[in-house]
PDB file of the backbone (N, CA, C, O) and the ligand in Angstrom, with CONECT records:
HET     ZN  A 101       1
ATOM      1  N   UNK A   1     135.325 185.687  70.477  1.00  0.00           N
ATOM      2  CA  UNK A   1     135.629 184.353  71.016  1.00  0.00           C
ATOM      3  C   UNK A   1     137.067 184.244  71.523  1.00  0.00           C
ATOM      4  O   UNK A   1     137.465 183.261  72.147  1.00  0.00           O
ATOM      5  N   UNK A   2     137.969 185.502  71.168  1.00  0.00           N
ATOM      6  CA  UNK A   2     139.307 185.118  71.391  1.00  0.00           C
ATOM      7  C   UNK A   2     138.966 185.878  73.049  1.00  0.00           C
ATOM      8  O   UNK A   2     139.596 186.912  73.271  1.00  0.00           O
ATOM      9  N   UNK A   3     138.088 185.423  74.064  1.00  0.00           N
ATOM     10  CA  UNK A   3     138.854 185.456  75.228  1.00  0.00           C
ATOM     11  C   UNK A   3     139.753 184.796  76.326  1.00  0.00           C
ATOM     12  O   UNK A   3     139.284 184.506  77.427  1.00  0.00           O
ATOM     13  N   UNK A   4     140.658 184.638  76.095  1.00  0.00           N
ATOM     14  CA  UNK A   4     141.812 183.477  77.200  1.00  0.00           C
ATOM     15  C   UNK A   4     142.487 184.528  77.810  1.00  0.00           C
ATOM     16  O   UNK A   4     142.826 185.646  77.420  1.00  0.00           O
ATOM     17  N   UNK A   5     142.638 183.746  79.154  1.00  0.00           N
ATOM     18  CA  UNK A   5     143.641 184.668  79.797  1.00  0.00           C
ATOM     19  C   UNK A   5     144.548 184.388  79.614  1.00  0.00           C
ATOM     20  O   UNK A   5     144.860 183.252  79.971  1.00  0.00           O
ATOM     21  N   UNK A   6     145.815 185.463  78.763  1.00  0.00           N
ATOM     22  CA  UNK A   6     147.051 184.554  78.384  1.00  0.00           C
ATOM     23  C   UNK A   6     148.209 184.358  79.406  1.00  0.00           C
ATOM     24  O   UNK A   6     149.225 183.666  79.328  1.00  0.00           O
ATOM     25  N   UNK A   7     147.751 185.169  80.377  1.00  0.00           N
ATOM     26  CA  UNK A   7     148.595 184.610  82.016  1.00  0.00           C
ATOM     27  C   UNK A   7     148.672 183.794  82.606  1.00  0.00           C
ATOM     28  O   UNK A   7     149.642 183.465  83.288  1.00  0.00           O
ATOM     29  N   UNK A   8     147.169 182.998  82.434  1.00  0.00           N
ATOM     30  CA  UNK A   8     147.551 181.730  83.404  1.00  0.00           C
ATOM     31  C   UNK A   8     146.932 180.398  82.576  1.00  0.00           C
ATOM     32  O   UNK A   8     146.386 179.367  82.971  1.00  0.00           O
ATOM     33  N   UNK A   9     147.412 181.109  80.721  1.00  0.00           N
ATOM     34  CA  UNK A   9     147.577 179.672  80.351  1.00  0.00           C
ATOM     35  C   UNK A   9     148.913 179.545  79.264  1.00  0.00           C
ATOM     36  O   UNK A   9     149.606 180.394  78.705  1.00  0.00           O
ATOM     37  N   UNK A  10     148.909 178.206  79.263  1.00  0.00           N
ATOM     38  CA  UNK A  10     150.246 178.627  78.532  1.00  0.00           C
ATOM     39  C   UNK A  10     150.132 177.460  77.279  1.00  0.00           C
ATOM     40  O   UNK A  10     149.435 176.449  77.369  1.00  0.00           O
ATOM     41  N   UNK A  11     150.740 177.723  76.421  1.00  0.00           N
ATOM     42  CA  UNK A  11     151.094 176.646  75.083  1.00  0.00           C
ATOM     43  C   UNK A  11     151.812 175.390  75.327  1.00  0.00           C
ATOM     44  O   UNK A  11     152.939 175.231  75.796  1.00  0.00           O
ATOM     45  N   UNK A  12     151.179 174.754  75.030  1.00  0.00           N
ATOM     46  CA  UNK A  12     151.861 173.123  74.870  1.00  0.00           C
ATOM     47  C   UNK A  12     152.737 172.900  73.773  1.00  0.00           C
ATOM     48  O   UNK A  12     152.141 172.483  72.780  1.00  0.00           O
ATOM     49  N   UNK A  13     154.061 173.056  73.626  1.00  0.00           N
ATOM     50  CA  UNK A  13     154.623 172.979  72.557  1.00  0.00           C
ATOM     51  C   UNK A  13     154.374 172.027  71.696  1.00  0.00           C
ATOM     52  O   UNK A  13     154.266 172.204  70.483  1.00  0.00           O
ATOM     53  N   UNK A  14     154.246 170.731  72.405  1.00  0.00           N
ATOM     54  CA  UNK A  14     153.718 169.563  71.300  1.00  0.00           C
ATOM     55  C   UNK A  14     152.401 169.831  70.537  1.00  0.00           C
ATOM     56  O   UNK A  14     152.255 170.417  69.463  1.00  0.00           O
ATOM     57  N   UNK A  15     151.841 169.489  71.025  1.00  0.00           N
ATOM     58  CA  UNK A  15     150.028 169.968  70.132  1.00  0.00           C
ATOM     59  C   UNK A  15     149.606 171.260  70.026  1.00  0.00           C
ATOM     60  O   UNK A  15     148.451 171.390  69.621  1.00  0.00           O
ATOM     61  N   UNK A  16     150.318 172.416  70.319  1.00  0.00           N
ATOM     62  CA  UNK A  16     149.876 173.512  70.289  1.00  0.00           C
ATOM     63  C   UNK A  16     148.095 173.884  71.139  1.00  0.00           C
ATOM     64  O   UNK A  16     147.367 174.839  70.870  1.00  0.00           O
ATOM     65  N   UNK A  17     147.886 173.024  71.931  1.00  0.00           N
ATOM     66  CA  UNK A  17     146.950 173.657  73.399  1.00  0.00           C
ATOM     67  C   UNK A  17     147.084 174.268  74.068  1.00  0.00           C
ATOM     68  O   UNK A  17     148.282 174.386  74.327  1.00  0.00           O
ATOM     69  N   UNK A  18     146.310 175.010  74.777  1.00  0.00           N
ATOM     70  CA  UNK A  18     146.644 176.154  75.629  1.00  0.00           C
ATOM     71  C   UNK A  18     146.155 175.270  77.017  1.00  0.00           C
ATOM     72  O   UNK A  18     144.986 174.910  77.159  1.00  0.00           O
ATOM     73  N   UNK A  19     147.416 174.928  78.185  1.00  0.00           N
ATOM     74  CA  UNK A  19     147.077 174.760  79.113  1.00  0.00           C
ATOM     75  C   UNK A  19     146.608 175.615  80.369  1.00  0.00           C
ATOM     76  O   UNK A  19     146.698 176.824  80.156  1.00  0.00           O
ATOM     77  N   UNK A  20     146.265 175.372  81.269  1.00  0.00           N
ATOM     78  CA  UNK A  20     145.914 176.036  82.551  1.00  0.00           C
ATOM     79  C   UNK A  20     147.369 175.984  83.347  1.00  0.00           C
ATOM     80  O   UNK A  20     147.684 174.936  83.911  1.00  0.00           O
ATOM     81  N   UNK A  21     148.185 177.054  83.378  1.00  0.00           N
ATOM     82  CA  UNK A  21     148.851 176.855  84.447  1.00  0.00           C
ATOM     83  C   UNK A  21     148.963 176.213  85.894  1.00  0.00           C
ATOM     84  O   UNK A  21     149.788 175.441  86.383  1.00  0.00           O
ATOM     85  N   UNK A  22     147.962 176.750  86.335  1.00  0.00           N
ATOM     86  CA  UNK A  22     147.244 176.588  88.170  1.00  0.00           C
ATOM     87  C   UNK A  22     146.298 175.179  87.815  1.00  0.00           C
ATOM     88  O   UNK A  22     145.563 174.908  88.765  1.00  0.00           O
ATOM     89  N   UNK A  23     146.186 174.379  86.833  1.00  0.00           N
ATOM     90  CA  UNK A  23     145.615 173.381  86.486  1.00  0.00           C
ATOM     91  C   UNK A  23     146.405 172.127  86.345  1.00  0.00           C
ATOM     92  O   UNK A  23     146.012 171.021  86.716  1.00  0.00           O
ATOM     93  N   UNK A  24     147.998 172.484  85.557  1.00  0.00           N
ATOM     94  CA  UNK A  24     148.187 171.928  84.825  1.00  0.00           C
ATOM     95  C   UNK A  24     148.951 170.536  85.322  1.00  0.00           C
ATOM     96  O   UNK A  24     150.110 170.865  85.575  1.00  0.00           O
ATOM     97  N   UNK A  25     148.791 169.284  85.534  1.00  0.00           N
ATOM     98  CA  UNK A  25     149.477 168.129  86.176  1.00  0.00           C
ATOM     99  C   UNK A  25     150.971 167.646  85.761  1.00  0.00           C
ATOM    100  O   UNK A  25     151.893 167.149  86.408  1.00  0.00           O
ATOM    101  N   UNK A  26     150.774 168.080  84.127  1.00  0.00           N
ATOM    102  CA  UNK A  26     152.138 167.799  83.447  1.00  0.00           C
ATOM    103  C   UNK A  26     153.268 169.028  82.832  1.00  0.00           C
ATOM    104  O   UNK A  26     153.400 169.508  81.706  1.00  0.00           O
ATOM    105  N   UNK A  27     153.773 169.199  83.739  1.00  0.00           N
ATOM    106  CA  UNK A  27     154.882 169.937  83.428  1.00  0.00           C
ATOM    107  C   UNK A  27     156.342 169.659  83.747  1.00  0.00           C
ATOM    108  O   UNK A  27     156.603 168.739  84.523  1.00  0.00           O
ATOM    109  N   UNK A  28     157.271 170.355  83.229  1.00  0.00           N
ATOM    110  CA  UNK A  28     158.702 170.208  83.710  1.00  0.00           C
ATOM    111  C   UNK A  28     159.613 171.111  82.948  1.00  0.00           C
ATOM    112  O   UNK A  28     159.501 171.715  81.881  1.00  0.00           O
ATOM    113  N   UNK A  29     160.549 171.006  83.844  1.00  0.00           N
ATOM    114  CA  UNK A  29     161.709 172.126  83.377  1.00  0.00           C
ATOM    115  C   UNK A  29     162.447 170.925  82.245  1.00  0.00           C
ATOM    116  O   UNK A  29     162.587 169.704  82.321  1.00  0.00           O
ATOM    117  N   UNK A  30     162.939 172.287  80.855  1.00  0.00           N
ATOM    118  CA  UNK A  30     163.737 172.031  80.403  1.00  0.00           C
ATOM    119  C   UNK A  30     164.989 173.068  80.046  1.00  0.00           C
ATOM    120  O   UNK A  30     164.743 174.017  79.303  1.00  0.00           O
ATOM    121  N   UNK A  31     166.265 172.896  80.549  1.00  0.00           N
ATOM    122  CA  UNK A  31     166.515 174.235  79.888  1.00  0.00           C
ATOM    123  C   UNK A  31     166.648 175.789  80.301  1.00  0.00           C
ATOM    124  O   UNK A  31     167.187 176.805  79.861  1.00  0.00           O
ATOM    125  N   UNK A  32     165.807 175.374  81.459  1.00  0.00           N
ATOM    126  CA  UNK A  32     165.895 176.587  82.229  1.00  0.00           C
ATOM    127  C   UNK A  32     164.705 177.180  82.181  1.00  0.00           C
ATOM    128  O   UNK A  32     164.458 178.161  82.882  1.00  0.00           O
ATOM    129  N   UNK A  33     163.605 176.513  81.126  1.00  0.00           N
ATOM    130  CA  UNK A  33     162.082 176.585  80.956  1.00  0.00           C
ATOM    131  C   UNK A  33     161.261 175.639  81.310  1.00  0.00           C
ATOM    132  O   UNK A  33     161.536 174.444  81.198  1.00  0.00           O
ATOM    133  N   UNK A  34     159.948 176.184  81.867  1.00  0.00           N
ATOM    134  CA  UNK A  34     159.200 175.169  81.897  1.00  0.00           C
ATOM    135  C   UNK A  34     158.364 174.857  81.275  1.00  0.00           C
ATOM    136  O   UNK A  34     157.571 175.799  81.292  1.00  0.00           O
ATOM    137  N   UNK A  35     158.052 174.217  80.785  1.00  0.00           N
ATOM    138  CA  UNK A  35     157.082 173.292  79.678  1.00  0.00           C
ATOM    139  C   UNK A  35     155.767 173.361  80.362  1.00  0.00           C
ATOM    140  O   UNK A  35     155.741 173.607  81.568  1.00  0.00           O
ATOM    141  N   UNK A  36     154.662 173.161  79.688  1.00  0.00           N
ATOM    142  CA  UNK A  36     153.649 172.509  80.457  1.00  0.00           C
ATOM    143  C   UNK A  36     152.906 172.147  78.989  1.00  0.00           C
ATOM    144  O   UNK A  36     153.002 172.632  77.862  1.00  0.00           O
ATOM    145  N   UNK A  37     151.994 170.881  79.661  1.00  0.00           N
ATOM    146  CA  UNK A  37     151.919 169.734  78.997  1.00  0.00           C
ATOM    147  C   UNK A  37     150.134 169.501  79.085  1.00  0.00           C
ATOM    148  O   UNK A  37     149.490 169.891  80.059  1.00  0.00           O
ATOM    149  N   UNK A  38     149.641 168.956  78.153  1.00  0.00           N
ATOM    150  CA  UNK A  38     147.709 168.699  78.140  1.00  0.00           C
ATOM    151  C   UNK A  38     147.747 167.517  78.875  1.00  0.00           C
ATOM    152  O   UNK A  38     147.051 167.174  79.830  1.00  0.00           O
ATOM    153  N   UNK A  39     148.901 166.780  78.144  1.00  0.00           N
ATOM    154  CA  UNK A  39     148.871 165.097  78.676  1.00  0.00           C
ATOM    155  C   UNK A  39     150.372 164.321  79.172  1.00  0.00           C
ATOM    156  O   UNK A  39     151.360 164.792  78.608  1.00  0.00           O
ATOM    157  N   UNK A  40     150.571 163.487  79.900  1.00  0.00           N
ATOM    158  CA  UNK A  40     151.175 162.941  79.863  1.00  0.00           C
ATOM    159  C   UNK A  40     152.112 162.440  78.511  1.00  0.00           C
ATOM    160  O   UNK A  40     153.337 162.335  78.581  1.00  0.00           O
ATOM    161  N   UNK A  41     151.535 162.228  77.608  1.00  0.00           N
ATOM    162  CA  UNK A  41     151.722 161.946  76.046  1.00  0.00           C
ATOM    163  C   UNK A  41     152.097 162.876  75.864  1.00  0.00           C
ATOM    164  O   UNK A  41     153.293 162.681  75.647  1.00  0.00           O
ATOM    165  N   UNK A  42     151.811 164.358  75.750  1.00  0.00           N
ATOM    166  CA  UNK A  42     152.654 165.193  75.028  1.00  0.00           C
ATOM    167  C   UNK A  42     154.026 165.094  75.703  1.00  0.00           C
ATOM    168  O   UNK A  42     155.044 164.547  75.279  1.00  0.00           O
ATOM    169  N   UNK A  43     153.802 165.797  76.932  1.00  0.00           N
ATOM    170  CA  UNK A  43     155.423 165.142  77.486  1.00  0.00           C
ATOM    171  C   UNK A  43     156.619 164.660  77.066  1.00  0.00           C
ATOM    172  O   UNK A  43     157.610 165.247  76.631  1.00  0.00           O
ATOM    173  N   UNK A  44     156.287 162.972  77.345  1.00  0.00           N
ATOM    174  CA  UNK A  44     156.933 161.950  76.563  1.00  0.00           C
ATOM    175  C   UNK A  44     157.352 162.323  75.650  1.00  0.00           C
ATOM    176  O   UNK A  44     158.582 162.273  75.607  1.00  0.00           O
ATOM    177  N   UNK A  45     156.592 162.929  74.351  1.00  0.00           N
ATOM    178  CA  UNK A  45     157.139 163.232  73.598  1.00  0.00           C
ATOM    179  C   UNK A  45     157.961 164.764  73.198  1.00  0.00           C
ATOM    180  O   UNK A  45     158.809 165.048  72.353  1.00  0.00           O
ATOM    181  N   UNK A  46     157.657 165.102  73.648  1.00  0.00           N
ATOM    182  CA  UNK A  46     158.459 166.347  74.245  1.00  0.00           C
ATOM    183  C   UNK A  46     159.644 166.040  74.491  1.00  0.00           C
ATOM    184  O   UNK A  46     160.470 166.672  73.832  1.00  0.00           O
ATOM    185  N   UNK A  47     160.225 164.941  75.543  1.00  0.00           N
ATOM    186  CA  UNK A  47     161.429 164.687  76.071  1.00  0.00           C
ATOM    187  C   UNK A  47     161.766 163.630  75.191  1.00  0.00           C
ATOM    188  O   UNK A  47     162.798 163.210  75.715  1.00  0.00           O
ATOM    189  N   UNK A  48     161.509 162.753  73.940  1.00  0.00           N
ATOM    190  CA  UNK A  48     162.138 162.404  73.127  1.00  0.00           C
ATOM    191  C   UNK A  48     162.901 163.070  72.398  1.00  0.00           C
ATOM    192  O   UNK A  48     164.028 162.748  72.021  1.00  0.00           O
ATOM    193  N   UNK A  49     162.178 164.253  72.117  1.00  0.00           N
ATOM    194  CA  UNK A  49     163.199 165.380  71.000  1.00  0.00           C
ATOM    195  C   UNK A  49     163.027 166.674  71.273  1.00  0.00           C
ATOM    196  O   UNK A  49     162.819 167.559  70.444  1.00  0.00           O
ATOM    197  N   UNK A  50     163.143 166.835  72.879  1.00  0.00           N
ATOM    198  CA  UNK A  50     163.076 167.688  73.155  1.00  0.00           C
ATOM    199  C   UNK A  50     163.643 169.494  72.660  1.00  0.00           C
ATOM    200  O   UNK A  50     163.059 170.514  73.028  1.00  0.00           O
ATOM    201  N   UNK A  51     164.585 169.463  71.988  1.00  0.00           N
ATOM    202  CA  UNK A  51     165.271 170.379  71.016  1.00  0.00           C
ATOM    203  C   UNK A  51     164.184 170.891  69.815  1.00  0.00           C
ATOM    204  O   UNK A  51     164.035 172.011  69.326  1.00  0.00           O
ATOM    205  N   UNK A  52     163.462 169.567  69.534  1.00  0.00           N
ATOM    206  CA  UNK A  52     163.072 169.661  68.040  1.00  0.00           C
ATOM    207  C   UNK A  52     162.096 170.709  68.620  1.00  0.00           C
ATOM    208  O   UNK A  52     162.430 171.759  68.071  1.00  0.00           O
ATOM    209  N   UNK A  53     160.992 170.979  69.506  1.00  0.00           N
ATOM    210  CA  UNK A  53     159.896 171.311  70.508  1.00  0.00           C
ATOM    211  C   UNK A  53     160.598 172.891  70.845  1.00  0.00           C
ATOM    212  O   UNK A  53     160.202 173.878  70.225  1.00  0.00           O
ATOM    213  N   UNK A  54     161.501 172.969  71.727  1.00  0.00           N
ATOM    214  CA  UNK A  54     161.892 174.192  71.809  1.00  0.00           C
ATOM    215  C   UNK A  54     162.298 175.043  70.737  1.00  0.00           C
ATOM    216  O   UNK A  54     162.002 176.236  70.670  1.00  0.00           O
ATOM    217  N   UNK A  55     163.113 174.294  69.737  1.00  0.00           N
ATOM    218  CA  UNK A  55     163.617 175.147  68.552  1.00  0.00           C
ATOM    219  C   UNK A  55     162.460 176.237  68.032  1.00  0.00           C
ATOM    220  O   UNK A  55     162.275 177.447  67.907  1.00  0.00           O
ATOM    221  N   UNK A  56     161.702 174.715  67.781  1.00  0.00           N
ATOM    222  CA  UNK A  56     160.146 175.090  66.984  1.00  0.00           C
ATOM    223  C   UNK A  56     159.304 176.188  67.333  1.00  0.00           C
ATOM    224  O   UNK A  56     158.755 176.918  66.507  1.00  0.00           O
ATOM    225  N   UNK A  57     159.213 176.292  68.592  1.00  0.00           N
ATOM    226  CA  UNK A  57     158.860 177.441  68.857  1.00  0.00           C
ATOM    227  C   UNK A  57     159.213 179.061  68.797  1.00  0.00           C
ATOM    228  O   UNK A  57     158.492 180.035  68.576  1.00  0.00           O
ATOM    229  N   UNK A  58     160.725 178.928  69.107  1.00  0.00           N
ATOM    230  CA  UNK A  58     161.761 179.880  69.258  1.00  0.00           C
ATOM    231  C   UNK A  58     161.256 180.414  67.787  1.00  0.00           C
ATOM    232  O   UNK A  58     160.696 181.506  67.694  1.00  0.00           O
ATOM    233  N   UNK A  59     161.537 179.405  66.409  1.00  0.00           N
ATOM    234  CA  UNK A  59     161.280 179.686  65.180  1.00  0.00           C
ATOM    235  C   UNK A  59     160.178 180.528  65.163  1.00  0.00           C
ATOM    236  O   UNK A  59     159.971 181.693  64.825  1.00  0.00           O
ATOM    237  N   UNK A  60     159.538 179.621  65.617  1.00  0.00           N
ATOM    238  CA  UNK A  60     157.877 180.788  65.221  1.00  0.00           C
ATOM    239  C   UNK A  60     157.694 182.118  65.314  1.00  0.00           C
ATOM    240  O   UNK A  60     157.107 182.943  64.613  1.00  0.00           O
ATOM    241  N   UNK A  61     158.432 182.174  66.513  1.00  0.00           N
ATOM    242  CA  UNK A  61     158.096 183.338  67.323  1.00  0.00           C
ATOM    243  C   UNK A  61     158.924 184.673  65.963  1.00  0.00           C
ATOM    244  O   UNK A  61     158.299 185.581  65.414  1.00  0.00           O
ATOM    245  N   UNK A  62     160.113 184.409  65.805  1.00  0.00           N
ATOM    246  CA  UNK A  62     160.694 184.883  65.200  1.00  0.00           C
ATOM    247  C   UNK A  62     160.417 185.420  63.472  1.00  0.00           C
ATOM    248  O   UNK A  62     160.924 186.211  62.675  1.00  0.00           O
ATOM    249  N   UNK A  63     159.446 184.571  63.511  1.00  0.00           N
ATOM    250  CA  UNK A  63     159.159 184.290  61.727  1.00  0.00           C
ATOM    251  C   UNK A  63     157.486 184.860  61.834  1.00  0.00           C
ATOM    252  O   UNK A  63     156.644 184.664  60.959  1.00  0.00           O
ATOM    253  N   UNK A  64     157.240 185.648  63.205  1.00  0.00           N
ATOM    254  CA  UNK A  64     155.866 186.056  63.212  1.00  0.00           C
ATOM    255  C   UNK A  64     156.382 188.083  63.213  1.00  0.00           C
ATOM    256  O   UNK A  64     155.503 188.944  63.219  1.00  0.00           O
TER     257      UNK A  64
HETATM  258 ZN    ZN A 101     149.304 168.283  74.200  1.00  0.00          ZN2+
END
């Protein structure tokens, strides 16, 4: 079941979804990265604490 293409989708830092790149309506640079987003809502919240979102990930990655 784990087939995704992990090229042309990418993680939503907020909810942890895997978006469609070539799909995706909500995205934006932060940082020098770009985000991409399921919803509008993640977003938003994304750019409230936006730090907290990037850190979080950075962490993971590191602690895997
Ligand atoms: Zn989301």
């Amino acid at each position: 079941m784990e087939e995704r293409e992990y090229g042309k989708e990418i993680k939503d830092p907020v909810c942890g979804l895997y978006v469609n790149k070539s799909e995706a309506e909500n995205f934006s640079e932060y940082d020098g990265v770009t985000y991409y987003f399921c919803s509008l809502e993640c977003m938003n919240l994304f750019f409230d604490d936006p730090d907290h979102y990037s850190v979080c990930e950075a962490a993971k990655k590191s602690s895997e």
